[in-house]
C-alpha positions, 0 to 999 in steps of 0.5 A: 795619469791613466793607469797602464794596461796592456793589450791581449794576444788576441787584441793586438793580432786584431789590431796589427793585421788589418788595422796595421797597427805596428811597433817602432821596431817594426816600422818599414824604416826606409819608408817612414818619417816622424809624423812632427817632421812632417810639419816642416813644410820643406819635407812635406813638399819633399814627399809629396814630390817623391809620392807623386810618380809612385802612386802615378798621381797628377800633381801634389794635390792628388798625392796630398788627398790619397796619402791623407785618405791612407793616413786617416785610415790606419789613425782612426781605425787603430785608435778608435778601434782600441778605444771602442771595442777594448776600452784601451787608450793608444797616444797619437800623438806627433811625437809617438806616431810616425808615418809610413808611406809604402807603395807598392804594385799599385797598393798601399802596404804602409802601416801605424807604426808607434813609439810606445805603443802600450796602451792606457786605462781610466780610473772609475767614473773617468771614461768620458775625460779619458775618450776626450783626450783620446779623440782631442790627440788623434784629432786636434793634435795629430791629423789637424796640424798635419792637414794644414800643412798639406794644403799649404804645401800642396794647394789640396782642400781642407774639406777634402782631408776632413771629408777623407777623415770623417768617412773611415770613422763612418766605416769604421763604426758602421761597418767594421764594428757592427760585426761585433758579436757582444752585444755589450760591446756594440751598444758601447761602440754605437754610444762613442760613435754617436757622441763622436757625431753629435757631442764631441765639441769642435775644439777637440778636432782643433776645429770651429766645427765637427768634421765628423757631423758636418761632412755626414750625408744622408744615405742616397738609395741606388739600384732602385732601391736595393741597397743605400749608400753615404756618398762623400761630400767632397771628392777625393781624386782616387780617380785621377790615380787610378789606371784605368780608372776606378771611383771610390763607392762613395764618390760624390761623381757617382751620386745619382743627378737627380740626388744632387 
């Protein structure tokens, strides 16, 4: 067993403002299911359905898609975020995570509720075994079994929750965490960043292949240059919720034609 640590006051203000990390007696109660229930497909179904008119989506399918994109947001960054910059491990774990789905005024205001949401060390020498089975819980055990559920239940693709995943990890380390003042401290994010990319076995994301390698586009410029932007692979129909219609800054549809 890891040995038990604890977060700093500092930390977890980072952690709990905009990364939303929440404990259990802070979860917005009427809003918020076990994450393990979820994979009954009957309450999946179920929540979907009750999503669907809240966030003024089409079908089930574009529900499944936006609340994934939610999802992948407040998992990877609170986890990821503690792993990379605090060296601290936190367990998403189906049993320790539950997920919250508030709504309001056309926003999401859900947060990442945990059960025990102390986090865990390494013993010396053991940093690479410790950032696997951080990855492996998040990944594999959390976010896959949850996304084959949602497309069971709602008919969405795959490819779009992975590709929904893989560019809140991209921001994550390329935006967020390149603001890091320490320059310690970023050469260790970019050194996670860059194994979670090209060395983290496939097996660690319940998957044949890696989603975060795989769903990586090159950086397209636009506006003549100016600046350059990492379009998605996949589209994840932000579009079809929103009145009047908005795309995501990395929608597929934006990418210049001749760049397709």
């Amino acid at each position: 067993m890891s040995p038990a640590c604890a977060f700093t006051q500092e930390e977890w203000a980072a952690l709990s403002g905009a990364l939303r990390l929440r404990t259990f007696a802070e979860r917005d109660a009427p809003r918020c299911l076990a994450a393990a229930e979820l994979l009954q497909e009957q309450v999946c179904a179920r929540l979907l359905e009750r999503l669907t008119p809240v966030i003024g989506s089409p079908s089930p399918a574009v529900t499944a898609s936006l609340l994934g994109k939610r999802l992948s947001f407040l998992a990877t960054g609170a986890c990821l975020y503690a792993m990379s910059v605090y060296d601290k491990g936190l367990l998403l774990s189906l049993d320790n995570t539950l997920v919250e789905y508030g709504h309001d005024a056309g926003l999401w205001t859900s947060s990442l509720p945990l059960q025990q949401p102390q986090p865990f060390a390494y013993a010396a020498g053991e940093r690479e075994a410790w950032r696997a089975r951080i990855v492996a819980t998040l990944f594999a055990g959390l976010l896959q079994p949850l996304w084959q559920t949602f497309a069971r239940v709602s008919g969405v693709s795959v490819r779009i929750l992975w590709d929904n995943t893989a560019v809140r990890v991209y921001s994550l380390y390329e935006k967020r965490m390149a603001k890091i003042e320490s320059a310690a401290l970023r050469q260790r994010c970019e050194a996670d960043f860059a194994w979670l990319l090209d060395a983290a076995p496939p097996a660690l994301f319940g998957l044949d292949f890696n989603p975060l390698r795989h769903f990586r586009r090159p950086l397209t410029p636009v506006d003549d240059g100016q600046r350059s932007v990492r379009f998605r692979r996949t589209c994840c129909f932000y579009y079809q919720a929103s009145e009047p219609v908005e795309y995501c800054s990395v929608c597929p549809l934006l990418r210049p034609r001749k760049c397709r």
